[in-house]
C-alpha positions as CSV (number, residue, x, y, z in Angstrom):
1,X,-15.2,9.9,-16.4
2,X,-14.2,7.4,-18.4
3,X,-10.7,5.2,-19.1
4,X,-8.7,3.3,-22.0
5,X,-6.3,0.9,-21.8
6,X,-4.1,-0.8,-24.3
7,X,-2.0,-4.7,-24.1
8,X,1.3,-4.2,-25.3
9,X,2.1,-8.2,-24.5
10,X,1.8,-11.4,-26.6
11,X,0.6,-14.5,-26.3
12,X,3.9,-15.7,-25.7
13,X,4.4,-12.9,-23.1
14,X,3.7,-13.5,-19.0
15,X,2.8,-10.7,-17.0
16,X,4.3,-12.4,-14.1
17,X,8.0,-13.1,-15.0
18,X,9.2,-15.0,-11.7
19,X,12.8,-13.8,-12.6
20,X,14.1,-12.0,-9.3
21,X,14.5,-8.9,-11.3
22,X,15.1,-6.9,-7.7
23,X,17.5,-9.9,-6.3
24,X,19.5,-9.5,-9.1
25,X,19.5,-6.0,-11.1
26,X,22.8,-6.6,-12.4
27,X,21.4,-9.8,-14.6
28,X,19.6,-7.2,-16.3
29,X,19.9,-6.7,-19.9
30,X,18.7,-2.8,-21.2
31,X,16.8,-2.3,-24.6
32,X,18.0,0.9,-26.4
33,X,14.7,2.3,-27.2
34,X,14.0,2.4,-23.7
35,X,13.7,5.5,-22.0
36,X,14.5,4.5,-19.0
37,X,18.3,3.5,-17.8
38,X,20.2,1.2,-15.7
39,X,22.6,2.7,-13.2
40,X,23.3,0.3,-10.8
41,X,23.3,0.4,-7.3
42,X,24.2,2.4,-4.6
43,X,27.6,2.7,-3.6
44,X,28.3,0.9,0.0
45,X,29.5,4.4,1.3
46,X,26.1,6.2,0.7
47,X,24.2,3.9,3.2
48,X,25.1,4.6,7.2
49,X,24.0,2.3,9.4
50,X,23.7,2.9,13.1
51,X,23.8,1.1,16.4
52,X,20.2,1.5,16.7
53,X,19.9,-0.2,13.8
54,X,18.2,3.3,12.2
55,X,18.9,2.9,8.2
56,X,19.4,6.3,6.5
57,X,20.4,6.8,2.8
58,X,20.4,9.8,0.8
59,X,17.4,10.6,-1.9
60,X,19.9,11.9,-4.0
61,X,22.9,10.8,-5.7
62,X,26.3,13.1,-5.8
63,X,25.8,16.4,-7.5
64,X,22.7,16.0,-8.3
65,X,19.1,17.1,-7.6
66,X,16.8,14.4,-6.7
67,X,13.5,15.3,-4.6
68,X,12.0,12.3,-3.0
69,X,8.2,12.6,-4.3
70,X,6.9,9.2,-3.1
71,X,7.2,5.9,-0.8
72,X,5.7,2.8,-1.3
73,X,5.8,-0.2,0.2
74,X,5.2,-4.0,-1.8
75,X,2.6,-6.5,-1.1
76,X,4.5,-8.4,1.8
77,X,6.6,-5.6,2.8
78,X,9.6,-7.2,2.1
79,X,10.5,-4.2,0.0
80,X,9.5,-0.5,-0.9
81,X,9.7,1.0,-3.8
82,X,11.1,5.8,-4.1
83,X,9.8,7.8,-6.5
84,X,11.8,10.6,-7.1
85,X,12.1,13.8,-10.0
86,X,14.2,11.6,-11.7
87,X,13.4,8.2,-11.6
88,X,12.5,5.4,-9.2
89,X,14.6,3.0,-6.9
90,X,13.9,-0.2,-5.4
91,X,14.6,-1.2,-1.7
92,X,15.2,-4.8,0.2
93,X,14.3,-4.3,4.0
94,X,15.9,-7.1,5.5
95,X,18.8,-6.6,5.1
96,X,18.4,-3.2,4.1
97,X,19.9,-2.2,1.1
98,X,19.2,-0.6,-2.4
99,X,18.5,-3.6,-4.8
100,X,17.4,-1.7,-8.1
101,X,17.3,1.6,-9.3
102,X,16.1,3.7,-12.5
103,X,17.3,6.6,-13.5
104,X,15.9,8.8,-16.4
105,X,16.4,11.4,-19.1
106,X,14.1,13.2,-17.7
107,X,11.2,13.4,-15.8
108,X,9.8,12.1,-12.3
109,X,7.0,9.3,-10.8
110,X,4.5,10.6,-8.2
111,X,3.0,6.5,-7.8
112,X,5.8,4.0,-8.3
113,X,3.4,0.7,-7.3
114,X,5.6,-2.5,-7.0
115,X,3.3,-6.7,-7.5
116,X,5.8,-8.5,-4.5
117,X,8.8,-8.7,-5.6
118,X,8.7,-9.5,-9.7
119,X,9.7,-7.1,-12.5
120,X,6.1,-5.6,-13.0
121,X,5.3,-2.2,-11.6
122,X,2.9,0.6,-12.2
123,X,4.3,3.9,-12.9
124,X,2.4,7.2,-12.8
125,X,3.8,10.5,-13.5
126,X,4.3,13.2,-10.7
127,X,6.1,16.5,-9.8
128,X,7.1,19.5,-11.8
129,X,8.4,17.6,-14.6
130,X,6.2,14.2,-14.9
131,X,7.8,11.6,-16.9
132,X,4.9,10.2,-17.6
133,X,1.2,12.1,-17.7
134,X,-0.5,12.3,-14.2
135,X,-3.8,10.6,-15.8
136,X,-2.0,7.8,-17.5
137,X,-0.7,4.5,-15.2
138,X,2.3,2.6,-17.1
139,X,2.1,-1.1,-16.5
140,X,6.0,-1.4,-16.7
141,X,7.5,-4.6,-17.6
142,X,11.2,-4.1,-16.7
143,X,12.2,-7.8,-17.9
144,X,11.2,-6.7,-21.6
145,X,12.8,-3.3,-20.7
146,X,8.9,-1.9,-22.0
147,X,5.6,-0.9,-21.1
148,X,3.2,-3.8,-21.6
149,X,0.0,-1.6,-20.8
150,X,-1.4,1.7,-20.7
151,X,-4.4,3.3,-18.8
152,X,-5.9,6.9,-19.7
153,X,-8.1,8.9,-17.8
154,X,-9.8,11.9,-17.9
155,X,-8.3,13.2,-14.4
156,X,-5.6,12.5,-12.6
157,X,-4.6,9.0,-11.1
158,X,-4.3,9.5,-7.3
159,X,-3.1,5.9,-6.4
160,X,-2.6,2.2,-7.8
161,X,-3.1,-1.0,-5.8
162,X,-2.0,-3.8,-7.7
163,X,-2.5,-8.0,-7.1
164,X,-1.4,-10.8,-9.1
165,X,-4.7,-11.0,-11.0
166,X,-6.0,-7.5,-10.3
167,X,-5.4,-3.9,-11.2
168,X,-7.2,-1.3,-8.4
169,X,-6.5,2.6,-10.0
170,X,-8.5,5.2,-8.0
171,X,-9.6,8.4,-8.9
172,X,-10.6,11.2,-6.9
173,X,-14.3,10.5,-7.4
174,X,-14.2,6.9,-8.4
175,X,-11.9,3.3,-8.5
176,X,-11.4,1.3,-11.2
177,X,-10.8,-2.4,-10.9
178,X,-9.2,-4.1,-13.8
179,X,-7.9,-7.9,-15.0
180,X,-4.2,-8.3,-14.7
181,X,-4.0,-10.5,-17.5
182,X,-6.2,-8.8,-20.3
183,X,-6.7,-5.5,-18.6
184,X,-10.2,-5.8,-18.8
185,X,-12.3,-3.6,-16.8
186,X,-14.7,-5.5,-14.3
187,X,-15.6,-2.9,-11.5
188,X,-16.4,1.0,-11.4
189,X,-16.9,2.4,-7.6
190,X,-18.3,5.5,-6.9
191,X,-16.7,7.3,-4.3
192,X,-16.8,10.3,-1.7
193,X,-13.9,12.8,-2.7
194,X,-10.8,11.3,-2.1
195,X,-8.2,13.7,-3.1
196,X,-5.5,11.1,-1.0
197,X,-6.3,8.1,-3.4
198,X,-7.3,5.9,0.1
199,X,-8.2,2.5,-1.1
200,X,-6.8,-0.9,0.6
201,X,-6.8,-4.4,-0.9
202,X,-6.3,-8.0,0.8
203,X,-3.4,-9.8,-1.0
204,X,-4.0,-13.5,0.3
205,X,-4.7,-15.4,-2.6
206,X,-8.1,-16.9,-1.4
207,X,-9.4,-13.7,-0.8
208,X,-10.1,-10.4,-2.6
209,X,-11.1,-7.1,-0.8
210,X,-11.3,-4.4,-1.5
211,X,-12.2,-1.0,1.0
212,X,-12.4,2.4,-0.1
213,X,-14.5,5.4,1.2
214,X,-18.4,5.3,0.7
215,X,-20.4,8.4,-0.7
216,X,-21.2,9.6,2.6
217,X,-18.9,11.4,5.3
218,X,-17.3,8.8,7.3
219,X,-18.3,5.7,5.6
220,X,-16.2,3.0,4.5
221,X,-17.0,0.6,1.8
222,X,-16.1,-2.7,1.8
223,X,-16.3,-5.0,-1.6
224,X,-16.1,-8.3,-0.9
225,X,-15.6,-9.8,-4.5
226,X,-15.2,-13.8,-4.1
227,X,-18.5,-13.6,-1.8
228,X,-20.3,-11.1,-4.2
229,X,-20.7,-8.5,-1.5
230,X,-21.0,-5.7,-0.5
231,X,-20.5,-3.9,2.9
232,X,-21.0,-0.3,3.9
233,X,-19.5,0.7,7.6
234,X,-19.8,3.8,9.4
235,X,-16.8,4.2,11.0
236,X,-16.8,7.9,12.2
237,X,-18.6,10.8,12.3
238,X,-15.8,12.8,10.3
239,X,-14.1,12.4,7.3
240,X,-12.1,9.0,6.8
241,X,-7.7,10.4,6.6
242,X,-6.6,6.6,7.0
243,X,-7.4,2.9,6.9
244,X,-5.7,-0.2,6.6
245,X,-7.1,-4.0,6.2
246,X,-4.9,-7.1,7.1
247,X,-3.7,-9.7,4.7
248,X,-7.1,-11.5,4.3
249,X,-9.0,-8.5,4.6
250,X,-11.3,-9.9,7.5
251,X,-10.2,-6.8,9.7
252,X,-10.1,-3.2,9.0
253,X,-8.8,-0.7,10.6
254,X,-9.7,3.5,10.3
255,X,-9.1,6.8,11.5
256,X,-10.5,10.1,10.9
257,X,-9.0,13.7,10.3
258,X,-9.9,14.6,14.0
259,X,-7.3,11.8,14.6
260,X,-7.8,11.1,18.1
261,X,-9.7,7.4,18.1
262,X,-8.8,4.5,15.8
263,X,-11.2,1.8,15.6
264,X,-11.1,-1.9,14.4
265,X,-14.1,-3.2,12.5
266,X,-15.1,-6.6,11.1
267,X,-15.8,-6.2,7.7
268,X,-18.3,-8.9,7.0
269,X,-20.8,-7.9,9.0
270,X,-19.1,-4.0,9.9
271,X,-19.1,-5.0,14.1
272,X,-16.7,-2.6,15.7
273,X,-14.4,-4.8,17.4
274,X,-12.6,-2.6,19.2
275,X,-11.9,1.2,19.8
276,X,-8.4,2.7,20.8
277,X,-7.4,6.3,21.7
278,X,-4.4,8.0,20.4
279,X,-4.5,11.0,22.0
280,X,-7.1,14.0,23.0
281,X,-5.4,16.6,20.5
282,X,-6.3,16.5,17.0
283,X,-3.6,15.0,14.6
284,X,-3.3,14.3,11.1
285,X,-3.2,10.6,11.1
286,X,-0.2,9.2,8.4
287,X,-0.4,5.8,8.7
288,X,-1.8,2.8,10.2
289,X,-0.5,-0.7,10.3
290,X,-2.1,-4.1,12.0
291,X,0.5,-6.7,12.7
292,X,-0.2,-10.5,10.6
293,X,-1.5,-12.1,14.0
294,X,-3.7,-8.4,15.0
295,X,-1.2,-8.5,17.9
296,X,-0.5,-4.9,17.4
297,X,-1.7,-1.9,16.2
298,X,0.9,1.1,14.8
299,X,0.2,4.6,14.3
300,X,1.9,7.3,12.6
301,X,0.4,10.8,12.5
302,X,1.6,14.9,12.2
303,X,3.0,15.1,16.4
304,X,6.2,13.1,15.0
305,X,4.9,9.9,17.1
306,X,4.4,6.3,16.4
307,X,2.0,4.8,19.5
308,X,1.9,0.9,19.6
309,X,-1.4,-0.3,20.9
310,X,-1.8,-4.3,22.3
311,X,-5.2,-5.3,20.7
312,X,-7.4,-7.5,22.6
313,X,-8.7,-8.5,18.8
314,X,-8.4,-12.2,17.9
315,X,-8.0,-13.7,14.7
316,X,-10.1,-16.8,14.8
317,X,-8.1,-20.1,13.8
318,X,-4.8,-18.6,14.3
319,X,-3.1,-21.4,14.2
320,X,-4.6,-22.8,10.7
321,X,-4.7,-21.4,7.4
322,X,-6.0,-18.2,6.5
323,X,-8.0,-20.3,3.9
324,X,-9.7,-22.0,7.1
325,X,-10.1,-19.2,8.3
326,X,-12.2,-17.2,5.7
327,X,-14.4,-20.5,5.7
328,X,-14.7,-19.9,9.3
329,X,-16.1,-16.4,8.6
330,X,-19.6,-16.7,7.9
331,X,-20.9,-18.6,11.2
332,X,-18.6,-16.1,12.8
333,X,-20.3,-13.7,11.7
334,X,-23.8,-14.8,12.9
335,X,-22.5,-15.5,16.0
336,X,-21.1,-11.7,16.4
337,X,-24.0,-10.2,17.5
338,X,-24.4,-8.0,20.6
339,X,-22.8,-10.1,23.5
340,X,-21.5,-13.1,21.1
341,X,-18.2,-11.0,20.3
342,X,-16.1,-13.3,22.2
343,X,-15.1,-15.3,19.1
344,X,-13.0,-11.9,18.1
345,X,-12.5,-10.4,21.9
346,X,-10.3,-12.0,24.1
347,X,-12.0,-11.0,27.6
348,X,-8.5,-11.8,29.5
349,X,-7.2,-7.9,27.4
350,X,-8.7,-4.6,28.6
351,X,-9.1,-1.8,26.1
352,X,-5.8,0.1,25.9
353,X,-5.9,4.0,26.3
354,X,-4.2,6.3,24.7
355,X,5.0,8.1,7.6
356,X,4.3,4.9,6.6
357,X,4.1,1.2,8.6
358,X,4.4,-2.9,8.4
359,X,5.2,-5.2,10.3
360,X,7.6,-8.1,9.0
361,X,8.7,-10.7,10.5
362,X,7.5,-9.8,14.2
363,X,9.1,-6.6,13.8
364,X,7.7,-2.9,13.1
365,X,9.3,-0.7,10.0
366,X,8.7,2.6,9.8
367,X,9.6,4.4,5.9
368,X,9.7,8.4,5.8
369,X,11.6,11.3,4.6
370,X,12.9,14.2,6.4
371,X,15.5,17.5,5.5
372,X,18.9,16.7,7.0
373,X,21.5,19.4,6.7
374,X,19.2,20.9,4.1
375,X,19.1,17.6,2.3
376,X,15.7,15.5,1.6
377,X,16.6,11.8,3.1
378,X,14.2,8.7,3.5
379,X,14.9,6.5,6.7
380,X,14.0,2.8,7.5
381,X,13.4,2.1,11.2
C-alpha cells in the first residue's frame, strides 16, 4: 500500500496563516476557481438555546437536504468542525455559535480535520456523493481559497490527525505520519485492522505521541517520537473500540468492544494505573475523554449514557509546566514499579465502581446527532 502527495505552496507561502479565519469568516475574500463557496453564517433564529444551557441547531439549512456525515472536534476543543453531503461548517463552543461554513456544488466530506483554530484543514471525501475521493486527504488552505497539498492512497482514508508540524493519516491496515511543512513522509505503522481509523496524538508542543492499535488483539501501541521509542501495551483481552491520550500524551486511556471496564495506563513504561467499571452489560463504547488535570474520566457508549468517574490518577507536577513535567517522566517511570505507584495514585481516592467528549475550561461538552421530528440535528451539551 503505498501513498503520493503533492505541495501546492511557495516559498513565500505559510502553512500556518495565524489570520483568525474562524473568528472572522466574513473578512474572507473567495477565489472564483474555487469550488468551494462562502455562505455565511447561520441565521440567529436557526440556533435555540435552552435553560439547561442544551445547544441544538439544525444540520440542514431551509429546503434543503443536508445529512450530517461527521463530527470533529479541534486540537483544544475550543471548536468542532460538521461534515455534511454538502459541505462542511465550523463551530465556536464557548459561546456557542456557528463561526464558518462551506457550502458546495456538489459533493460531501466524511473527515473534515480542523489544526486549532487557523484556516488549514484536511478534507476527505465521504457519503453517496464524495466531493472529494475517499483515498485522497485535501490539505485545504481556505486563506488562499485552495488546496495546498494532496495525499493518494491505494484504499480508503479512515481518519486524519493533524499537528502544527505533523500530518497522522491512518489506513485500515497502516498510519502514515507525514511533515507539515514539506509533506514528507517520515513514519509507516503497521497496524491490526482498524476499520474505525483509532489513532490519538498528544498536541503539547514539547511532546509528540502518537497511540494506535498494535498487530495483536488488544494491544495498543504507543510511539513515543521525541524519545525514539517505542511502547506496546496490552490493554485488554478483546479488541481495542476506543482510546484517548491527554494533552502530553503521558496518560492513556482504553476500552474494548465488550465495553464494560475502562482502564488508565502510563504510556512510558505501559503500568496500568488504574481500572474503572462502566457497567456489567456489554456496550459499544463512543467515546472517551480525560479532563487536562486527569480529574475526571467521561464516557459515552450505545445505552444513551455519559458516566463521570473521579480518578484517583495524579499528574505529577501539576502545578508546573507540562514541559517539567515530561522531564519528570523518566525517574517516574523507574520508580513505578510494583508498590512505587504512589507517584501516580493518590492513596487518600478509592477505586470508583461502576458521541463524542472534552473537557474545556472545567467543564464537560458532549457533540452528537440525533433524528428530531424526522430531522438529523447535532447538539452541544
Amino acid at each position: 500500500m503505498t501513498s503520493t502527495s503533492t505541495l501546492g505552496i511557495h516559498s513565500s507561502d505559510s502553512l500556518l496563516v495565524p489570520a483568525g479565519l474562524f473568528e472572522s469568516p466574513q473578512s474572507q475574500s473567495q477565489s472564483p476557481s474555487s469550488s468551494i463557496a462562502t455562505t455565511g453564517v447561520f441565521n440567529n433564529s436557526n440556533t435555540n438555546n435552552n435553560n439547561n444551557n442544551n445547544y441544538y441547531y439544525d444540520a440542514a439549512p431551509p429546503d434543503e437536504t443536508d445529512d450530517l456525515l461527521s463530527v470533529s472536534w479541534n486540537q483544544d476543543f475550543g471548536c468542532f468542525a460538521a461534515g455534511t453531503t454538502r459541505g462542511f461548517r465550523i463551530y465556536n463552543c464557548d459561546p456557542f455559535k456557528e463561526t464558518f461554513r462551506r457550502d458546495l456544488k456538489s459533493g460531501g466530506f466524511g473527515i473534515v480535520e480542523m489544526l486549532f483554530r487557523c484556516n488549514i484543514l484536511a478534507l476527505v471525501g465521504g457519503g453517496l456523493n464524495p466531493h472529494y475521493p475517499p483515498n485522497k486527504v485535501m490539505i485545504w488552505d481556505d486563506h488562499q481559497s485552495r488546496c495546498i497539498g494532496e495525499f493518494s492512497f491505494r484504499s480508503h482514508v479512515r481518519a486524519v490527525k493533524l499537528r502544527r508540524d505533523r500530518i497522522v493519516v491512518v489506513l485500515e491496515h497502516k498510519v502514515y505520519v507525514y511533515n507539515f511543512m514539506d509533506l514528507r513522509l517520515l513514519h509507516q505503522i503497521e497496524t491490526l485492522a482498524n476499520p474505525r481509523g483509532l489513532c490519538c496524538l498528544s498536541h503539547h508542543s514539547n511532546t509528540f505521541v502518537l497511540a494506535c492499535p498494535g498487530l495483536h488483539r488488544g494491544q495498543i501501541r504507543v510511539e513515543h517520537f521525541g524519545l525514539n521509542m517505542t511502547k506496546f501495551i496490552t490493554a485488554h483481552d478483546s479488541q481495542i473500540s476506543c482510546f484517548t491520550l491527554t494533552i502530553d500524551g503521558l496518560l492513556l486511556a482504553t476500552a474494548s468492544t465488550k465495553g464494560t471496564l475502562i482502564r488508565i495506563f502510563n504510556t512510558m513504561d505501559g503500568t496500568r494505573l488504574q481500572e474503572v467499571r462502566r457497567g456489567v452489560d456489554k456496550a459499544e463504547i463512543y467515546s472517551l475523554a480525560l479532563s487536562p488535570n486527569v480529574q475526571w474520566l467521561a464516557v459515552s457508549s450505545d445505552k444513551g449514557t455519559v458516566h463521570i468517574f473521579s480518578l484517583r490518577v495524579r499528574v505529577v507536577g501539576e502545578d508546573s509546566s507540562i514541559h517539567s513535567r515530561v522531564t519528570q517522566g523518566t525517574t517516574l517511570v523507574h520508580q513505578s514499579s510494583s508498590s512505587s505507584l504512589d507517584a501516580l495514585i493518590s492513596p487518600t481516592m478509592g477505586a470508583n465502581p461502576g458521541s463524542s467528549l472534552s473537557f474545556m475550561k472545567g467543564n464537560l461538552f458532549m457533540q452528537s446527532s440525533c433524528l428530531v421530528d424526522d430531522k438529523k440535528q447535532s447538539y452541544v451539551v
